[in-house]
C-alpha positions in Angstrom: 0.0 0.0 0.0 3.0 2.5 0.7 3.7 2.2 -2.9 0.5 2.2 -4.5 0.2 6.2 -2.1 4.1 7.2 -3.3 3.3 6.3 -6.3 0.2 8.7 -6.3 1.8 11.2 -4.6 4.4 10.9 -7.4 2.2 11.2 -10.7 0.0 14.3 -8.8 3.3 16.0 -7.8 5.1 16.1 -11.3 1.5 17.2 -12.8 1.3 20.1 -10.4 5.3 20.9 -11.0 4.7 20.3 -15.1 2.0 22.9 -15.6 2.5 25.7 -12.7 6.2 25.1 -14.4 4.7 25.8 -17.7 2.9 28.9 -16.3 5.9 30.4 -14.7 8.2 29.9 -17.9 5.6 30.8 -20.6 5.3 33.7 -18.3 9.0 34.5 -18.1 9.9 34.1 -21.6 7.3 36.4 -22.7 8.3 39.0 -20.6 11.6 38.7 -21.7 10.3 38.9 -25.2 8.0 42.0 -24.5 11.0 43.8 -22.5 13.5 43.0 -25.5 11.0 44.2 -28.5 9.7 47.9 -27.1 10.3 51.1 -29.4 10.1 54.4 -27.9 6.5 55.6 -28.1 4.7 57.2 -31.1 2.9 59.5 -28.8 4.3 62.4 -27.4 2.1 62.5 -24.3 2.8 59.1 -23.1 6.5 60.1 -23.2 5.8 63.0 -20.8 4.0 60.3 -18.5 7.0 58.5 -18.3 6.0 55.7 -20.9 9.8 54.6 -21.3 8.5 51.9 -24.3 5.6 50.1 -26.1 4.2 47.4 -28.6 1.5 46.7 -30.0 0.6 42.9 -31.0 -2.1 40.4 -32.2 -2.7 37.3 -30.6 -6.4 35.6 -30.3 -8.4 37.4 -32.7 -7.6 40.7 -30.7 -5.4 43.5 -31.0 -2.9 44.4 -27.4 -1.1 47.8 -26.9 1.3 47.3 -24.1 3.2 50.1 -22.3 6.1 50.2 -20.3 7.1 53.2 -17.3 10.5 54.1 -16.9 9.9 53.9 -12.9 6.0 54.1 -11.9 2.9 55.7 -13.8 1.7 59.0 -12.1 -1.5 56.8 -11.0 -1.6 53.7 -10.1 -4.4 52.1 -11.5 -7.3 50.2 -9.2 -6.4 46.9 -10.4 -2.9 45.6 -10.8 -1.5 42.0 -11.6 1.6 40.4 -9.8 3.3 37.5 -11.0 4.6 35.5 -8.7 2.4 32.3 -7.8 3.8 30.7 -10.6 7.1 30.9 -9.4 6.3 29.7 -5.7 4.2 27.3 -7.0 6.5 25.7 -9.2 9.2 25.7 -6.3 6.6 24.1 -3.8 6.2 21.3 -6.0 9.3 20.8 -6.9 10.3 20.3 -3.7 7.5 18.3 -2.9 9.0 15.7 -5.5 12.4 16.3 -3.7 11.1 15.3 -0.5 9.2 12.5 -1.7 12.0 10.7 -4.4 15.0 11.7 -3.9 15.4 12.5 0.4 12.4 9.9 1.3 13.9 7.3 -1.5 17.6 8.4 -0.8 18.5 5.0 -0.4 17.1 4.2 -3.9 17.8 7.5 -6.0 20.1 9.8 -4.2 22.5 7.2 -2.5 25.4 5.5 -4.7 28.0 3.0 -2.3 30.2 2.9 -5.0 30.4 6.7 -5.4 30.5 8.0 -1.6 29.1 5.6 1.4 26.9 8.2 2.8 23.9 7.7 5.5 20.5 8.7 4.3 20.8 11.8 7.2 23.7 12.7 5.8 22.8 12.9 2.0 19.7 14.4 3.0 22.1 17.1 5.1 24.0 18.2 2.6 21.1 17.9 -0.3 19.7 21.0 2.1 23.0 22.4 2.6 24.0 23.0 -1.4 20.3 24.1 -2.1 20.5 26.8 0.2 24.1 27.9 0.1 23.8 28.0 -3.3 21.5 30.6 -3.1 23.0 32.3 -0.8 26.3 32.6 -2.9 24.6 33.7 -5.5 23.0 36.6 -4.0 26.2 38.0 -2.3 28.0 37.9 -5.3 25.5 39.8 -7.4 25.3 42.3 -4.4 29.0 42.6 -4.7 30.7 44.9 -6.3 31.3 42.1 -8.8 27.6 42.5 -9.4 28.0 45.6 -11.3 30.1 43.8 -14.1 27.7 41.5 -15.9 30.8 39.4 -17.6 33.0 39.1 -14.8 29.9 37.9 -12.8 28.6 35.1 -15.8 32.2 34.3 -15.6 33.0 33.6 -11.9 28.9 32.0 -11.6 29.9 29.5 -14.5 33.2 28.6 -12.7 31.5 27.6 -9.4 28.6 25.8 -11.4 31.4 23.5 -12.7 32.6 23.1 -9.3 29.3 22.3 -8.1 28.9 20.1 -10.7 31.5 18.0 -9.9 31.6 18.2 -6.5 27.9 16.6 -6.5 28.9 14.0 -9.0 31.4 12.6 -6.1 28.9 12.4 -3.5 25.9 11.3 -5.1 24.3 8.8 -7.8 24.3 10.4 -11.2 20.7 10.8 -11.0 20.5 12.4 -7.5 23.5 15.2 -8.7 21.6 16.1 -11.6 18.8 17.1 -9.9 20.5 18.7 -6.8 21.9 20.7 -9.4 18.5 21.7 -11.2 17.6 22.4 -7.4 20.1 24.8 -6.8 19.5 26.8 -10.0 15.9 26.7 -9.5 15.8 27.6 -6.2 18.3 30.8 -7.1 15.5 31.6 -9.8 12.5 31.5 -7.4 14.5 33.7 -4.8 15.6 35.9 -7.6 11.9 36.6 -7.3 10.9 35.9 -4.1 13.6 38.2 -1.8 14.4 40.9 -4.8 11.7 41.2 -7.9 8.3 40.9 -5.8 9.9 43.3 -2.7 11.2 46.1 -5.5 7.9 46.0 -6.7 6.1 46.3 -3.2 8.5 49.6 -3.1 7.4 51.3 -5.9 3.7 50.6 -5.1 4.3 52.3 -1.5 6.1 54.5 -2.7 3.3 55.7 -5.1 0.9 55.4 -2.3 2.7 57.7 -0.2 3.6 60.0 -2.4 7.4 59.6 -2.8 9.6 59.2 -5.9 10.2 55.5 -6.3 13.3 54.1 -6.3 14.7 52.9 -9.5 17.7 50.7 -8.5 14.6 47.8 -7.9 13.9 47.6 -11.5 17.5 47.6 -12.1 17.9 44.8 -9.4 14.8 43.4 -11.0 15.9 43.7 -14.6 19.1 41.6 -13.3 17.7 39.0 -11.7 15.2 38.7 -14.6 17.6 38.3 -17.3 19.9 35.9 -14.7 16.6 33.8 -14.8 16.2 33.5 -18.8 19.6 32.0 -19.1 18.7 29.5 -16.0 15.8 28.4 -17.7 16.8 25.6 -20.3 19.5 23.9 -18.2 16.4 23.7 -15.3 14.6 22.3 -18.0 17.3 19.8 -18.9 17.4 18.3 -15.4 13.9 18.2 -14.8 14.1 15.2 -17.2 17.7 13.9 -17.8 16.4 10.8 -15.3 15.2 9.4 -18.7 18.6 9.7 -20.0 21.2 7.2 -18.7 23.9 7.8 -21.1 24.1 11.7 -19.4 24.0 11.0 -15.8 25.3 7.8 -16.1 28.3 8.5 -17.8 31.4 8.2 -16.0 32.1 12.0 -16.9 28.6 13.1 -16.1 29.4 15.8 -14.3 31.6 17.6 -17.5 28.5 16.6 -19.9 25.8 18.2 -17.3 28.4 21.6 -17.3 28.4 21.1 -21.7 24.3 21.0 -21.7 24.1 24.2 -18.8 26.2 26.1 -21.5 24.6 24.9 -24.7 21.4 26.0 -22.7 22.6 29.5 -21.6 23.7 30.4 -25.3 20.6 29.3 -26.9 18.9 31.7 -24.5 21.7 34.4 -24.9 21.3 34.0 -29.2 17.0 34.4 -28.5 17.6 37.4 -26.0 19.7 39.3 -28.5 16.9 38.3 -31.5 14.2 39.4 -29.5 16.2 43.0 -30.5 16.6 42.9 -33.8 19.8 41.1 -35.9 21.3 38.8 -33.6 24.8 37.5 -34.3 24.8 33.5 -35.3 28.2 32.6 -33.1 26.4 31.6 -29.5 23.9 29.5 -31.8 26.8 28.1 -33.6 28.5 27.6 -30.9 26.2 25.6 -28.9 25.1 23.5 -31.9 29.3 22.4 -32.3 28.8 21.9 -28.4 26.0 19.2 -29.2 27.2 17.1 -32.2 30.6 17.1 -30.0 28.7 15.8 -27.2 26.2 13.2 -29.3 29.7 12.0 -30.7 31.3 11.6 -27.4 28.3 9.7 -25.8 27.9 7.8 -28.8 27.9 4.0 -27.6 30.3 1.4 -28.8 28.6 -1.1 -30.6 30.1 -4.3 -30.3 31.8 -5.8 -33.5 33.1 -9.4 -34.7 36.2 -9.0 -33.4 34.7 -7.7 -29.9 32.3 -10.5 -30.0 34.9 -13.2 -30.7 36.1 -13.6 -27.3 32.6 -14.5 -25.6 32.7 -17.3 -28.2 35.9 -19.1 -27.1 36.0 -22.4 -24.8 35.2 -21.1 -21.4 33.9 -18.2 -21.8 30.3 -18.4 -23.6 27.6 -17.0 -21.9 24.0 -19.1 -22.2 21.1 -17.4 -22.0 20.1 -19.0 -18.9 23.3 -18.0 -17.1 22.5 -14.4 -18.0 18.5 -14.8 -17.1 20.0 -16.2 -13.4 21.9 -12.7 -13.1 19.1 -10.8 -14.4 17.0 -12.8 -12.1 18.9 -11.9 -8.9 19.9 -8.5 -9.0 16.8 -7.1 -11.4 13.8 -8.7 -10.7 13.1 -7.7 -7.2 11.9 -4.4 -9.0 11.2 -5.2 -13.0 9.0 -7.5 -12.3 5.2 -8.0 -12.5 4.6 -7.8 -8.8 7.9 -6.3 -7.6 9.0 -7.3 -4.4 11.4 -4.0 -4.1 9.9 -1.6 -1.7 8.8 1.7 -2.9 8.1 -0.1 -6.3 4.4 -0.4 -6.9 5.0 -1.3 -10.7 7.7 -2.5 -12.8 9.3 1.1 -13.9 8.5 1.6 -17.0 6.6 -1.5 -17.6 10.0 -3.3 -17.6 9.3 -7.0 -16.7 12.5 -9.3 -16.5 11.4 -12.7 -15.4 11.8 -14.9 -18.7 13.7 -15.9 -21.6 11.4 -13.9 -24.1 11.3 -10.7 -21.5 15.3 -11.0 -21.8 15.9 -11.1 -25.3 13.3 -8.2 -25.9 15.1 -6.1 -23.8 18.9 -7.3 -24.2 20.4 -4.1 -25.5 18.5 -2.1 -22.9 20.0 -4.2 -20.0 23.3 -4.0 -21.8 22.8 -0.2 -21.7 22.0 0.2 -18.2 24.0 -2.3 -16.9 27.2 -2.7 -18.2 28.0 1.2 -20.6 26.1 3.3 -18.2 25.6 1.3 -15.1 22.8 3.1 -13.4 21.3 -0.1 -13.2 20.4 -1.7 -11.1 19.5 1.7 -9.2 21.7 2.3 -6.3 23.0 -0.9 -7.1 20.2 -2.3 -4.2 20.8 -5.7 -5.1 24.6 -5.5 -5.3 25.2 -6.4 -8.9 29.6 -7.2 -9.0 31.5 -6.3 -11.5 31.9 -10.1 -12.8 28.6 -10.1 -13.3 28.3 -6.9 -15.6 31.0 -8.5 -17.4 29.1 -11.5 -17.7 26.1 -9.7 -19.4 28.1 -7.9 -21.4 29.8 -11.1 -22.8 26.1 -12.8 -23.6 25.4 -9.3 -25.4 28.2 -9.2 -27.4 28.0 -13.0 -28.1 24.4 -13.0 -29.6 23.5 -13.0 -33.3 
């Protein structure tokens, strides 16, 4: 029964995360858009007003006429929208899932032995620690003086995301890094707007209430974090599902390939920002495309040939299909199975059963995959699958017709 509820709480959490996550970026990325694409206004007497830029567009069968102040309008008006549920929202759920998979299932997800022999307290301790120093790193520096140089800051913010990176690679599974990682830049992006964007706003409203001239360092602050947010966006996106892709978090260089895909990410955004203003230059688009083929080259698996089958086929050392259904059996079963036995497992993930001859041969290069190139499997390594015994698949793989 503790399954059957996780796995509920599972499939509600990531629906929540997926579509407040969709509301918060859609949002985002437009107002990046509309910031990047307003012309000085037409109209002499919305200048005077302190209209600092507007657009008009079409969307829906309607025509929109949007208008932004330099600092504040000389009114306020009686109704005024705030955007910000989306963000909190999506951070809520998000680390509902946390809780749930990855510090509840530590053991499982988070929790490698052959990586770093860490107690579940412990992996949950520093899972809370790098979260939230993160953060708080991040703010200093951009309150810094090194805040004021948007370059030097990119620069010093990318070196300590590779250092993060790896650091997390060396204590955790690949799975549980990746996501700390998402975590971390996530979290920065929901306190970009929790402690700085939403507050600077609150100031200018007071300050229009009582009758003050607002203050514009908050939409300067604002503007920064903003645009700090854009370039988070894609790698966040990334994470949220690399678990689907062994050969990236599996890899025994996954933290260098998770630092490759943050960058492609970043200049995708940076080559969109600068369109959103007219001619953009191609180079961080070409860049990042080089960056992918290099990377889909380098992860590229090595398919066995005749001469790398040859030695499975020599006296001693063939591999039956039954000896390699017995390993299968014993260290994969307990979970890909039609009633796992596994706790926490309600179902065979995804809808993986090993339990026969005929389930083993329809998903040989799959357990080849998982088990002896990437060797996220089995996860955690619960069941304690040796290293004779990857080598033992891996000979019946290379063996077959």
């Amino acid at each position: 029964m503790e399954a059957y509820v996780l796995d509920w709480l599972n499939l509600l959490g990531r629906w929540v995360h997926m579509v407040t996550g969709i509301a918060w970026i859609g949002a985002s990325l437009y107002f990046v858009w509309l910031d990047n694409h307003l012309q000085v206004p037409k109209n002499s007497t919305d200048v005077d007003k302190g209209v600092g830029g507007e657009i008009w567009s079409v969307h829906g069968g309607g025509f929109y006429h949007a208008q932004k102040y330099t600092v504040a309008p000389p009114e306020l008006p009686d109704m005024l929208h705030w955007f910000k549920w989306e963000a909190y929202s999506t951070w809520l759920s998000g680390m509902f899932l946390m809780v749930l998979i990855y510090w509840y299932g530590a053991e499982i997800y988070l929790i490698d032995p052959t990586i770093a022999e860490l107690s579940k307290p412990m992996a949950i301790f520093i899972g809370v620690a790098v979260i939230v120093s993160g953060w708080v790193v991040y703010d200093r520096l951009c309150h810094s003086p090194l805040g004021r140089n948007e370059s030097l800051l990119s620069g010093v913010l990318f070196i300590l995301l590779v250092a993060t990176a790896f650091g997390l690679c060396q204590l955790f599974s690949g799975r549980g890094a990746f996501i700390h990682y998402g975590a971390i830049l996530g979290t920065i992006m929901v306190a970009n707007v929790f402690f700085v964007i939403i507050p600077g706003q609150k100031d200018l409203v007071r300050a229009k209430e009582e009758g003050r001239a607002p203050d514009p360092i908050h939409g300067i602050r604002g503007k920064q974090r903003s645009v700090h947010n854009t370039y988070f966006t894609l790698p966040v996106l990334f994470v949220m599902v690399s678990n689907h892709y062994a050969s990236t978090y599996g890899h025994e260089h996954n933290w260098a390939i998770l630092v490759v895909l943050t960058l492609i990410g970043a200049l995708i955004r940076v080559y969109f920002v600068a369109r959103h203003k007219g001619s953009a230059p191609l180079m961080p688009l070409v860049i990042s495309a080089v960056l992918l083929i290099g990377l889909m080259w380098a992860l590229a698996p090595i398919l066995p040939t005749s001469s790398s089958a040859a030695p499975a086929t020599v006296a001693g050392a063939f591999v039956s299909d039954g000896e390699s259904l017995g390993v299968v059996k014993r260290r994969c079963a307990s979970c890909h199975a039609a009633k796992p036995i596994q706790p926490g497992f309600a179902a065979a993930p995804k809808g993986v059963v090993l339990e026969s001859l005929a389930d083993l041969n329809k998903h040989a290069t799959a357990i080849y995959q998982q088990t002896v190139v990437t060797r996220v499997m089995p996860i955690g390594n619960l069941t304690q699958m040796s290293a004779s015994e990857r080598e033992l698949i891996g000979r019946w793989y290379m063996a077959r017709p």
